[in-house]
C-alpha positions as a printed NumPy array, in Angstrom:
array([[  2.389, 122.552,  44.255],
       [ -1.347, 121.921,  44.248],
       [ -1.836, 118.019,  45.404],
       [ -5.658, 118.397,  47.195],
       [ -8.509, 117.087,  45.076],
       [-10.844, 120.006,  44.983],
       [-14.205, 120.162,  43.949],
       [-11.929, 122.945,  42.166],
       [-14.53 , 125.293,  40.523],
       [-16.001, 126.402,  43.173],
       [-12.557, 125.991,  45.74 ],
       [-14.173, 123.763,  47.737],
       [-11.942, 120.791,  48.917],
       [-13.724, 117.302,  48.161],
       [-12.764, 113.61 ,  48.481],
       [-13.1  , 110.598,  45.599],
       [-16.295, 108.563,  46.389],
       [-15.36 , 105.971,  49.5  ],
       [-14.38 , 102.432,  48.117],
       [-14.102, 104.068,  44.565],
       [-12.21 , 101.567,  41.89 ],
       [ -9.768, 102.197,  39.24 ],
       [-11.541, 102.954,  36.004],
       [-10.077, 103.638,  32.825],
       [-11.271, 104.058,  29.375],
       [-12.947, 103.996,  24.404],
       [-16.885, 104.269,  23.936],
       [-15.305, 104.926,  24.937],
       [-18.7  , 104.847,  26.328],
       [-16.988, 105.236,  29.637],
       [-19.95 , 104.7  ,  29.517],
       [-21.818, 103.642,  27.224],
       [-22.828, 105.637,  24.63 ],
       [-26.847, 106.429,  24.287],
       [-27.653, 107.08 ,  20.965],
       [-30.706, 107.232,  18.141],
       [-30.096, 104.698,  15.569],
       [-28.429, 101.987,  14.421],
       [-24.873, 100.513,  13.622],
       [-24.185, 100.96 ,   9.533],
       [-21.827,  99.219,   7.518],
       [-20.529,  99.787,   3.815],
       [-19.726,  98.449,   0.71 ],
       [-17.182,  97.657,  -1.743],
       [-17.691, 100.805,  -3.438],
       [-15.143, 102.419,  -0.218],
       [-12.137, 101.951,  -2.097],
       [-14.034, 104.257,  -5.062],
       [-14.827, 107.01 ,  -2.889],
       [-11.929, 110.085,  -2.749],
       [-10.894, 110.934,   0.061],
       [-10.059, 114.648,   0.55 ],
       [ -9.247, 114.448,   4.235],
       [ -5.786, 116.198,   3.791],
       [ -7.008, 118.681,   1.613],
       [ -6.361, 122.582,   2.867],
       [ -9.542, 123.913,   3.017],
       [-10.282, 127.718,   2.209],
       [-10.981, 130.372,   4.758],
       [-14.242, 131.566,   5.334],
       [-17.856, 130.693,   4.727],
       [-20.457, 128.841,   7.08 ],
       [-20.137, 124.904,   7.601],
       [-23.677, 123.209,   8.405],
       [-23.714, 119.906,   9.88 ],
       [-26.279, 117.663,  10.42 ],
       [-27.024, 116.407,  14.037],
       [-28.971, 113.796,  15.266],
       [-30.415, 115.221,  19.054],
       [-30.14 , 118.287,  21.132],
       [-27.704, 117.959,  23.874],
       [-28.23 , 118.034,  27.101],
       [-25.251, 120.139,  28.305],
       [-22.458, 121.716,  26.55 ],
       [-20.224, 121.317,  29.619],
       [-18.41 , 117.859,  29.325],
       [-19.774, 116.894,  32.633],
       [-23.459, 116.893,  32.301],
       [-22.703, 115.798,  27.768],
       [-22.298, 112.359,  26.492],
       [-18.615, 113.741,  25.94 ],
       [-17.359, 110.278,  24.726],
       [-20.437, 109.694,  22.402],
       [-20.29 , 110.662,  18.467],
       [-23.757, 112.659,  19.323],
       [-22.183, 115.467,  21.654],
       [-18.228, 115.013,  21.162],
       [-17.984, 117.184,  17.643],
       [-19.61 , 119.889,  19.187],
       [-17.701, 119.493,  22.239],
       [-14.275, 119.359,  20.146],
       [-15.674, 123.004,  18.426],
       [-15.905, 124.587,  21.311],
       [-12.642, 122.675,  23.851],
       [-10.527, 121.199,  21.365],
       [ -8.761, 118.017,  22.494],
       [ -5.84 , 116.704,  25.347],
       [ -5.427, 113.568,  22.897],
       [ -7.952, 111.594,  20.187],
       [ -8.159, 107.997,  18.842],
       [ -6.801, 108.016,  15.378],
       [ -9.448, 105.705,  13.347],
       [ -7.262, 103.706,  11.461],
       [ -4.696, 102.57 ,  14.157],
       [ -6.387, 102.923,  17.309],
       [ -3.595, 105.028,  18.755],
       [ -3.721, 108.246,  21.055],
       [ -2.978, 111.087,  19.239],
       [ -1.805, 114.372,  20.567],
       [ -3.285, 117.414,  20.384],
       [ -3.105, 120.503,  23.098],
       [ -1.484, 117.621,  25.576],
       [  1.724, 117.127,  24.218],
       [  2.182, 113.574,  25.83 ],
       [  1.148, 111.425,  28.375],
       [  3.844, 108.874,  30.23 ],
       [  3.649, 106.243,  32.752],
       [  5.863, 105.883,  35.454],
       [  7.034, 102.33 ,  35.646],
       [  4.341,  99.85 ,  37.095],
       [  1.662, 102.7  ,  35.288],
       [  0.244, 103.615,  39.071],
       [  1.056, 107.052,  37.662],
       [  1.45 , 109.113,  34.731],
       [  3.159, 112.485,  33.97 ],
       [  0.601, 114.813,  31.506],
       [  2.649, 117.81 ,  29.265],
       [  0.649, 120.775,  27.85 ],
       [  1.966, 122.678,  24.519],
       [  2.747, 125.981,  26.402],
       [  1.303, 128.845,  26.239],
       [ -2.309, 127.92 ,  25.532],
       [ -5.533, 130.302,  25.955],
       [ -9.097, 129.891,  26.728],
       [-11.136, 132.568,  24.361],
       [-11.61 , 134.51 ,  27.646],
       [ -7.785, 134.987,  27.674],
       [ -7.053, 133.005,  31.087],
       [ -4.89 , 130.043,  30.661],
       [ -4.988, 127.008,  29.365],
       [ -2.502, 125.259,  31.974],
       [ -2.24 , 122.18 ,  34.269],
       [ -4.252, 124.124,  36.672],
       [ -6.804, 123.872,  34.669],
       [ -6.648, 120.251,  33.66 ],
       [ -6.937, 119.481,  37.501],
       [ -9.686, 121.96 ,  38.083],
       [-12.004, 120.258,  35.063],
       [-11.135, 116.541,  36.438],
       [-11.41 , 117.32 ,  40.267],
       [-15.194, 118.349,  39.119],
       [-15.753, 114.967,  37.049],
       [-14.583, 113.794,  40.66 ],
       [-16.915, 115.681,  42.841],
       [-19.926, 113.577,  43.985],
       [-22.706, 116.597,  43.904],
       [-22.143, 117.037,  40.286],
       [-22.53 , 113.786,  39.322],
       [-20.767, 113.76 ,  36.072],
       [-21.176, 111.57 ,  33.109],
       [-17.68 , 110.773,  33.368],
       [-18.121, 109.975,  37.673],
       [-16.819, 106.076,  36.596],
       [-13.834, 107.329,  34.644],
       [-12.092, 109.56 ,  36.583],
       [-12.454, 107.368,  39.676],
       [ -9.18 , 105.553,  38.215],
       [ -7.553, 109.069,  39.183],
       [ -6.541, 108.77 ,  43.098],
       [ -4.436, 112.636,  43.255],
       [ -3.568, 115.119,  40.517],
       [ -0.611, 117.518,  41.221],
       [  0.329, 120.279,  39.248],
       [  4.101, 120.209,  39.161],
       [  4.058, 123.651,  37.051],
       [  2.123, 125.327,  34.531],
       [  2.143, 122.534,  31.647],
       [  3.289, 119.663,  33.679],
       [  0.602, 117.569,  35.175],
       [  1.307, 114.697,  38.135],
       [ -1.288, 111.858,  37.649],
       [ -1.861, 109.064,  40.756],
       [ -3.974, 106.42 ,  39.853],
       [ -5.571, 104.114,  42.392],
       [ -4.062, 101.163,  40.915],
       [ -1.881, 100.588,  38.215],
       [ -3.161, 101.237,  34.273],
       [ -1.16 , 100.397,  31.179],
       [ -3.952, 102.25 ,  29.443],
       [ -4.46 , 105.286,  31.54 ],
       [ -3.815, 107.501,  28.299],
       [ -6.916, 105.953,  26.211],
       [ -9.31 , 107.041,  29.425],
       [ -8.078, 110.613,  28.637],
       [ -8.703, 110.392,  24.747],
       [-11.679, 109.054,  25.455],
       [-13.395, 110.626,  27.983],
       [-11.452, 113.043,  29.649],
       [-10.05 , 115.534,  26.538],
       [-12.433, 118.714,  26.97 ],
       [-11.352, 121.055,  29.965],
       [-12.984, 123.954,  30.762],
       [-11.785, 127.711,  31.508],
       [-12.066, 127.498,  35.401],
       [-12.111, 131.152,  35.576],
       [-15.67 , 130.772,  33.473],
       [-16.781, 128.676,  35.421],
       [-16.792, 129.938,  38.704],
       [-17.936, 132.871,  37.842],
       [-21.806, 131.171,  36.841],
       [-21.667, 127.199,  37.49 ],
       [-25.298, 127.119,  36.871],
       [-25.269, 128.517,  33.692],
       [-22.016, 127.271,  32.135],
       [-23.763, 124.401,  30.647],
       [-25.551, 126.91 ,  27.784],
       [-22.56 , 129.082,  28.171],
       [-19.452, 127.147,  27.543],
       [-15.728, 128.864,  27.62 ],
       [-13.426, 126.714,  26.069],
       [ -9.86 , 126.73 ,  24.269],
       [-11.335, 125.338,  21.151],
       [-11.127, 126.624,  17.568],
       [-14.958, 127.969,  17.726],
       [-16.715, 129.91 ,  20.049],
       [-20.316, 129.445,  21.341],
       [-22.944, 132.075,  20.204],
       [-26.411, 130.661,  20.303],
       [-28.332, 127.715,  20.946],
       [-32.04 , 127.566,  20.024],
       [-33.115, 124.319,  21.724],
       [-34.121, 121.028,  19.659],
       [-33.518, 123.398,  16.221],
       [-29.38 , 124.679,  16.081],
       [-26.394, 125.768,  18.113],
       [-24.405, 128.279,  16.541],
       [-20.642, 128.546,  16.644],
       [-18.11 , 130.953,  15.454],
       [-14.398, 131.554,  14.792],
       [-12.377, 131.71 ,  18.036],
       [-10.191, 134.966,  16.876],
       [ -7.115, 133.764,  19.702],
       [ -7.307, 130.577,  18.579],
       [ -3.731, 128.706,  19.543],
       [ -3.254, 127.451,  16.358],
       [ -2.905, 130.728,  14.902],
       [ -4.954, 133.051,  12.623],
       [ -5.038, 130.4  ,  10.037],
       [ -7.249, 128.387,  11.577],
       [-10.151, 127.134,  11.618],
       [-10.868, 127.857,   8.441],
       [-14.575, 128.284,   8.491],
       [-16.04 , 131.456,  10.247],
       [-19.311, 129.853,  11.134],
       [-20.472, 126.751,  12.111],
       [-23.616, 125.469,  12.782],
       [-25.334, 122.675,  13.968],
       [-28.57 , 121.678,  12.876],
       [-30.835, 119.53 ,  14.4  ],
       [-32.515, 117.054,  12.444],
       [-33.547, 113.422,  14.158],
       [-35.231, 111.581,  10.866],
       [-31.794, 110.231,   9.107],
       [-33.702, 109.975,   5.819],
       [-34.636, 113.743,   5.578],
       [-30.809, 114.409,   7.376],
       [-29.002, 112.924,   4.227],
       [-31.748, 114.262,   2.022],
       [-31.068, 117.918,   3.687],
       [-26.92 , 116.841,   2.825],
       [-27.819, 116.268,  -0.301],
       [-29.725, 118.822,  -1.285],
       [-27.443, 121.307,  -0.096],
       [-29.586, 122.181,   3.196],
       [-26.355, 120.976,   5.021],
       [-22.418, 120.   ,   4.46 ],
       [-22.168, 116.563,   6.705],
       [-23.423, 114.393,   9.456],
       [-21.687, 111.582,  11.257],
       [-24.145, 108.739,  11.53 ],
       [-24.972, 105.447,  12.778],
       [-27.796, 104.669,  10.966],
       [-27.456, 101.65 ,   8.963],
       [-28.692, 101.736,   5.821],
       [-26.816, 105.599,   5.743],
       [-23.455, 104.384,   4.174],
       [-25.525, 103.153,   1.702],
       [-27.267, 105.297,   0.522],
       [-24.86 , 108.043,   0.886],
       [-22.614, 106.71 ,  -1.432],
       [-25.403, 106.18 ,  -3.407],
       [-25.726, 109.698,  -3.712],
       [-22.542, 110.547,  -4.536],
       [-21.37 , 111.834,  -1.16 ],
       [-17.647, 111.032,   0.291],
       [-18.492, 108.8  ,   2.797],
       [-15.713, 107.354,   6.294],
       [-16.487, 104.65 ,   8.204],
       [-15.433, 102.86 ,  11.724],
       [-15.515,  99.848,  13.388],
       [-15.444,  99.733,  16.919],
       [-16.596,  97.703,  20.214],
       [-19.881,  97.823,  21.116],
       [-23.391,  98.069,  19.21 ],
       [-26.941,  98.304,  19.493],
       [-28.364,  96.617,  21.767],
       [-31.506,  95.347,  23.993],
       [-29.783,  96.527,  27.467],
       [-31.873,  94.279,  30.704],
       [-31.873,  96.079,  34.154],
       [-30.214,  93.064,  35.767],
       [-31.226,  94.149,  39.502],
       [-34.883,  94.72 ,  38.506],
       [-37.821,  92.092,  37.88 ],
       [-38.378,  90.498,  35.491],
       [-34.874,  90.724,  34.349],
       [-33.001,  89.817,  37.882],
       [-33.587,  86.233,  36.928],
       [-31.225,  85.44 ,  34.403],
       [-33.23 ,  82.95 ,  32.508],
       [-35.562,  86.007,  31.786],
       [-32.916,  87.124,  29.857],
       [-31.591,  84.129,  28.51 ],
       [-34.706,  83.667,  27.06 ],
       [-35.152,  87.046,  25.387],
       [-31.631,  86.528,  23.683],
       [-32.681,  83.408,  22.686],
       [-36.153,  83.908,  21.078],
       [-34.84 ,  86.863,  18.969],
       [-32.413,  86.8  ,  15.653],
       [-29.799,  89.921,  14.815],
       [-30.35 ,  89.015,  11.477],
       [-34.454,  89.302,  11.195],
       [-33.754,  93.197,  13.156],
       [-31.355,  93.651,   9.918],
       [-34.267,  93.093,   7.109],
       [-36.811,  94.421,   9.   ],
       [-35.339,  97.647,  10.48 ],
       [-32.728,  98.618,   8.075],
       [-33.539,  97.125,   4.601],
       [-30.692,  94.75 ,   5.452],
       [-28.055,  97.336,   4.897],
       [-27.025,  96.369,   8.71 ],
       [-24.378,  94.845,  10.52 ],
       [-25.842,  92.18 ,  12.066],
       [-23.376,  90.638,  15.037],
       [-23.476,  88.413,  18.174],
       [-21.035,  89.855,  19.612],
       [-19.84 ,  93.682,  21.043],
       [-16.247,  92.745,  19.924],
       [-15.539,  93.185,  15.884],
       [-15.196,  90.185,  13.719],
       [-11.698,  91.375,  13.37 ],
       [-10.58 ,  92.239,  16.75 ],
       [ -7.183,  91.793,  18.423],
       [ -8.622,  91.727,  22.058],
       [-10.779,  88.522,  21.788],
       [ -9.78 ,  85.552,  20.68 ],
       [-10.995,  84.816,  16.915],
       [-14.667,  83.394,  16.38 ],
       [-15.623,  85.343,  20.105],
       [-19.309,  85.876,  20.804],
       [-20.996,  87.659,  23.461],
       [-24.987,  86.797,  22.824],
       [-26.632,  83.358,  22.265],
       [-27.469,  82.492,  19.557],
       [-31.597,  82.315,  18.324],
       [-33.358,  79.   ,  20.164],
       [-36.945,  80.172,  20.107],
       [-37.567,  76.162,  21.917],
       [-34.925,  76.679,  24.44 ],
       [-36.617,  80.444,  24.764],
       [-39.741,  79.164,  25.237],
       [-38.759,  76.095,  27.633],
       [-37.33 ,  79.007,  29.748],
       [-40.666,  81.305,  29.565],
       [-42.77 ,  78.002,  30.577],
       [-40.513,  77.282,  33.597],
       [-40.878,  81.055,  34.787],
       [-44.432,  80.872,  34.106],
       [-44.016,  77.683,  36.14 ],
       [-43.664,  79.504,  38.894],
       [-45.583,  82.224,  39.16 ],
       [-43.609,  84.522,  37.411],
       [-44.435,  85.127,  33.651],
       [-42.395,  87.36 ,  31.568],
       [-44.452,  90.878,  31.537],
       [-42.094,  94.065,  31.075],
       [-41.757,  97.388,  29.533],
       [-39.419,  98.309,  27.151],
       [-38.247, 101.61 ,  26.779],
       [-36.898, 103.361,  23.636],
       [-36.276, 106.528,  22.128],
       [-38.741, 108.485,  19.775],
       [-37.361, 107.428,  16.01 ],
       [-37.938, 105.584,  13.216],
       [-35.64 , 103.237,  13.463],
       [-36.26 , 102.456,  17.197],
       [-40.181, 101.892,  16.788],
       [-39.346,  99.337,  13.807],
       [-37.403,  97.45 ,  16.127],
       [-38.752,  97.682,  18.866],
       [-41.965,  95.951,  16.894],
       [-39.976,  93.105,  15.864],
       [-38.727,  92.237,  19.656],
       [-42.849,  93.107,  20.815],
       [-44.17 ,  90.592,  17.935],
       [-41.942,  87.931,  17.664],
       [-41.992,  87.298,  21.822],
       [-45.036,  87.409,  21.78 ],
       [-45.271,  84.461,  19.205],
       [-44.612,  82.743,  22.295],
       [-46.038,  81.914,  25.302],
       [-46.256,  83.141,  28.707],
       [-44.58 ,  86.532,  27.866],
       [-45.978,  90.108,  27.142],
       [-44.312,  93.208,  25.975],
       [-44.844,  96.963,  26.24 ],
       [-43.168,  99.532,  24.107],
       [-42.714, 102.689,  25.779],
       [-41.33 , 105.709,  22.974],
       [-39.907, 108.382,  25.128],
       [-38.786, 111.784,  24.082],
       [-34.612, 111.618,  24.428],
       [-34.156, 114.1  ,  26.998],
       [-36.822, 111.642,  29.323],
       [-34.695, 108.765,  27.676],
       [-31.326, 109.749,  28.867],
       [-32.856, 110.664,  32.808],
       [-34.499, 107.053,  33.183],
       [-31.935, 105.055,  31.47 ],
       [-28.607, 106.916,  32.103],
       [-28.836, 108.381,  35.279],
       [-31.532, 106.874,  37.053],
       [-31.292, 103.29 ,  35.787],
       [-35.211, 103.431,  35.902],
       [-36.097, 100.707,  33.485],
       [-36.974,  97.579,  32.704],
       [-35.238,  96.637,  29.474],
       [-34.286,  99.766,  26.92 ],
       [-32.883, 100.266,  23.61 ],
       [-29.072, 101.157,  24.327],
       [-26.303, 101.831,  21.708],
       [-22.723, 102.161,  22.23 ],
       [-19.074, 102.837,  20.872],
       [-16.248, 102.378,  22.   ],
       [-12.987, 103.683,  20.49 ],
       [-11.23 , 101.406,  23.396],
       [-11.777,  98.592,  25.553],
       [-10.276, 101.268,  27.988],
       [-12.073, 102.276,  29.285],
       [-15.051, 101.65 ,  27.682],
       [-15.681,  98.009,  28.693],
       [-14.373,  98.823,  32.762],
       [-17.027, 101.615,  33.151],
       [-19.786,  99.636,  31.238],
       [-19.599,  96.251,  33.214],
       [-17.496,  96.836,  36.701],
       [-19.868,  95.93 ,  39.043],
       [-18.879,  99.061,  41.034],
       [-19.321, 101.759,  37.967],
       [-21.261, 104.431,  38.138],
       [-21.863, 104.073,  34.206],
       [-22.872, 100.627,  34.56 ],
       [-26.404, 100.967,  33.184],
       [-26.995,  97.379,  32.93 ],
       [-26.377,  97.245,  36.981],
       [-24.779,  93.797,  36.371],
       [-22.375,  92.779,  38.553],
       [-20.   ,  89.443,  38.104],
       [-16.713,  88.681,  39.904],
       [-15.041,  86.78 ,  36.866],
       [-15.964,  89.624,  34.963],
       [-14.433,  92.024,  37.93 ],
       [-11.349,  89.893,  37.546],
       [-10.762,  89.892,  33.981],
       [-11.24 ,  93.606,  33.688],
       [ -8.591,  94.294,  36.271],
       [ -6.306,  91.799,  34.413],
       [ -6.501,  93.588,  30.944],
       [ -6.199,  96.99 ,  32.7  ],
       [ -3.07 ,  96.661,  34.324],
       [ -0.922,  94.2  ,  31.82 ],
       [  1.052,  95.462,  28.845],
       [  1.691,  92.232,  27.221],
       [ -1.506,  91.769,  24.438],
       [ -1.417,  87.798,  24.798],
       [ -2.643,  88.383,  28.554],
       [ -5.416,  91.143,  27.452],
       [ -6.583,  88.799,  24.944],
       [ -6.965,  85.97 ,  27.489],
       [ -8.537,  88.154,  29.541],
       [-11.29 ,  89.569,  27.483],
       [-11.924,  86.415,  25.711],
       [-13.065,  85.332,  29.17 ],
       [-15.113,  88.581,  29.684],
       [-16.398,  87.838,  26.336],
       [-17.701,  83.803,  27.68 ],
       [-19.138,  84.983,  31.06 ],
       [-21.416,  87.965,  28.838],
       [-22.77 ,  84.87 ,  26.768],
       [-23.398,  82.645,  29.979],
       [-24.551,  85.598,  31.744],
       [-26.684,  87.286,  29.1  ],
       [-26.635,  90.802,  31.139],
       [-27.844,  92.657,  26.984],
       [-28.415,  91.769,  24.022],
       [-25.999,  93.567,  20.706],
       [-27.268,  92.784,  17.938],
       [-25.895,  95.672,  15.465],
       [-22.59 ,  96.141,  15.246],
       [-20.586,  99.529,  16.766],
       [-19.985, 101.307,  12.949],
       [-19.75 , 105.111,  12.778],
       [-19.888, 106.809,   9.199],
       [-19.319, 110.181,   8.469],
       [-20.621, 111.775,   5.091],
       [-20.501, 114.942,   3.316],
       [-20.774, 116.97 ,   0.359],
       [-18.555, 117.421,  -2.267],
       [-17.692, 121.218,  -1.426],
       [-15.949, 119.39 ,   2.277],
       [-12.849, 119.041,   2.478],
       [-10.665, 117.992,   5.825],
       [-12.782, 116.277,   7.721],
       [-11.107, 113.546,   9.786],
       [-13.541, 111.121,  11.849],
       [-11.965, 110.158,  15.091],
       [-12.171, 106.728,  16.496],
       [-15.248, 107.513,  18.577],
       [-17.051, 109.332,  15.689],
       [-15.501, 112.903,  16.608],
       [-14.861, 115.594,  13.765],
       [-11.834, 117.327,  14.451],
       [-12.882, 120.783,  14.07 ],
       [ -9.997, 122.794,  13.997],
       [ -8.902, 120.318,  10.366],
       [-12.561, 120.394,   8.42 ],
       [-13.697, 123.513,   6.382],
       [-14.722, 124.321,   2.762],
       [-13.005, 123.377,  -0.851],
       [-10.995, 126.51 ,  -1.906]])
């Protein structure tokens, strides 16, 4: 039995990062999730729309969906694997261990057949559905599973996913579809972090052979396999003939995914016929699509778009400078201006409706353009005016409100603003991985506080873009983590929740709402938690 964390694709043994924390996973984000637009909402017109989820579709034909960005990677260690941008394509090409369902929030099985704690949940016992093949016909075992996670693990790849799996202390495979999990510290949730952010494993044989050029080549056990990728136009997928599913499925033969950034001329090219669907997170798309007659799923999660502040960088180390931002700008002015007010305008990364937080729980200040400028005049006071950059990515949506925050500071005095549009790949380097900014456009979504929140405010995460760091925070995290009783997780992030608003470490001020839509001739599609298209369920009306 294999108990040595490895950095296991290329068999060379490796160790967890010194002092490394438990983290668990919703967006989750693990990490946050980066994306393009903005949080949507929708209407009463929901109940009215049919929905064909459950409908067998036919076999055959090419499916054409609409994407936002390129990726970066299609390996899930170098892709926003827990982000609606990246994860469908992901799904196509891995499949799933486990995925939130939408309506319930629960961990749904997939190729892991379950996922059990131990009592005190230090560890957890993984099962595989037996018998399981990557397309390359090696298998699909708990080998595997531990060869895909000791990467995440290994410091010189520096995975997305680094923060998440540092809740994993040992793996041992115990034989072929029976996984040993030790965390560092016990996790009542431990089973969310692997829905979220830890569900696409790769064939290890694949990857050895060429770990350089895995990323554009991917080998997976998924119901599609890879065939082309013309950068920043489409990525071209097709039927996965050993599929373990069986022949039945999926039920397209093709699949490709189109890149097209502007969401106007993306639901336009739905409409039209130029494409079948898109999952979106535009706001005014819900909208309009239904406007349009398309079949149209939404979901409400944590998080949002959001003004994100480098907290260890000047000018926004001092938190008045970001007190003062929060407080000189108004979620519902970004609503009318950006998106028609077809928004979700919130002051707060928790739902209106959430069970975690207390009822009435906010996370920003609310607008006080005296008590901003008070705040600006006492910087100024001494010596230390508010001048910064802020950094966004290259879209519509983003320059609209980007001019808002630019013009209504700078309605006040002793502040300046700079708007810096950068291409996403650029984006993604400074913000995401090199934390080289000042204050940036950041959206997330999280399908669970687990372990979305941990990895997005520990003070020791690597996905901690916002490099804030706050012991009652620390302290509150740990307590929801490791309790099973909801009263105590409540408590818990309800006080998260406070220190955010007393701290003011970003500003959400759209709320976390995912909407898939598609055409007519769709049938099958279900939209995850996080935004994810099951691809092995979606295909074309018979």
């Amino acid at each position: 039995m294999d108990t040595t964390r490895r950095n296991p694709l290329s068999d060379e043994p490796s160790r967890a990062p010194a002092g490394a924390r438990a983290f668990r996973t919703v967006v989750p984000a693990v990490a946050a999730c980066l994306v393009l637009g903005a949080c949507g909402g929708g209407d009463d017109k929901a109940a009215k729309t049919p929905d064909t989820s459950t409908v067998a579709p036919k076999g055959g034909g090419t499916l054409t969906v609409a994407m936002a960005s390129d990726m970066r990677s299609m390996d899930p260690f170098g892709a926003l694997s827990n982000s609606y941008t990246d994860n469908t394509r992901l799904n196509a090409v891995y499949d799933s261990l486990f995925w939130h369902e939408a309506k319930t929030g629960k961990v749904m099985p997939q190729i892991g057949e379950s996922l059990i704690p131990d009592p005190g949940n230090a560890s957890w016992t993984l099962k595989l559905k037996p018998n399981v093949k990557f397309s390359d016909g090696t298998p699909y075992d708990a080998a595997a599973v531990k060869a895909t996670w000791d990467e995440h693990a290994a410091p010189a790849r520096k995975s997305y996913q680094a923060g998440t799996i540092a809740a994993v202390k040992a793996t041992e495979v115990v034989d072929p579809t029976t996984l040993k999990i030790t965390l560092t510290g016990p996790n009542a949730n431990f089973d969310h972090i692997v829905a979220s952010n830890l569900s696409f494993i790769v064939s290890p044989t694949a990857y050895r052979k060429d770990p350089a050029g895995f990323a554009r080549n991917p080998v997976g056990a998924g119901p599609y396999t890879f065939k082309e990728w013309t950068n920043g136009d489409h990525m071209t997928f097709v039927k996965n003939p050993g599929y373990w599913q069986g022949a039945g499925k999926p039920y397209a033969d093709t699949v490709v995914f189109k890149i097209i950034q502007d969401s106007t001329q993306a639901l336009e090219t739905v409409f039209s016929g130029g494409a079948d669907l898109k999952v979106s997170v535009n706001a005014e798309d819900p909208v309009k699509a239904k406007q349009k007659g398309l079949e149209t799923k939404t979901v409400t999660i944590i998080g949002g778009e959001s003004l994100y502040f480098n907290n260890k960088r000047a000018p926004f180390d001092d938190v008045r400078a970001r007190r003062a931002v929060q407080l000189a700008l108004d979620a519902n002015e970004v609503n009318k201006i950006s998106f028609s007010g077809n928004g979700t305008p919130t002051h707060s990364i928790f739902p209106p409706d959430s069970p975690l937080v207390e009822p009435g729980t906010e996370t920003v200040q609310r607008t006080d353009r005296a008590e901003a400028q008070r705040l600006l005049n006492e910087l100024a006071a001494e010596g230390k005016p508010l001048n910064f950059t802020y950094s966004i990515p290259q879209n519509a949506n983003a320059q609209r409100t980007a001019e808002y925050i630019m013009t209504s500071l700078q309605g006040l005095k002793n502040v300046s603003v700079k708007i810096a549009p950068m291409p996403i790949a650029a984006f993604q380097t400074d913000i995401v991985i090199n934390k080289n900014y000042q204050a940036a456009m950041f959206s997330y979504y999280l399908s669970d506080a687990e372990p979305g929140l941990y990895v997005n405010l520990y003070s020791t995460s690597p996905n901690n873009y916002l490099l804030y760091a706050n012991p009652t925070v620390d302290q509150n995290l740990d307590k929801a983590r490791t309790t099973n009783d909801p009263a105590q997780r409540k408590a818990a992030y309800t006080a998260v929740a406070a220190q955010l608003k007393q701290d003011a470490p970003l500003w959400t001020y759209q709320s976390s709402v995912v909407t898939g839509f598609h055409r007519s001739t769709v049938v099958g599609m279900v939209l995850t938690n996080d935004g994810m298209v099951l691809m092995d369920r979606i295909g074309l009306k018979g």
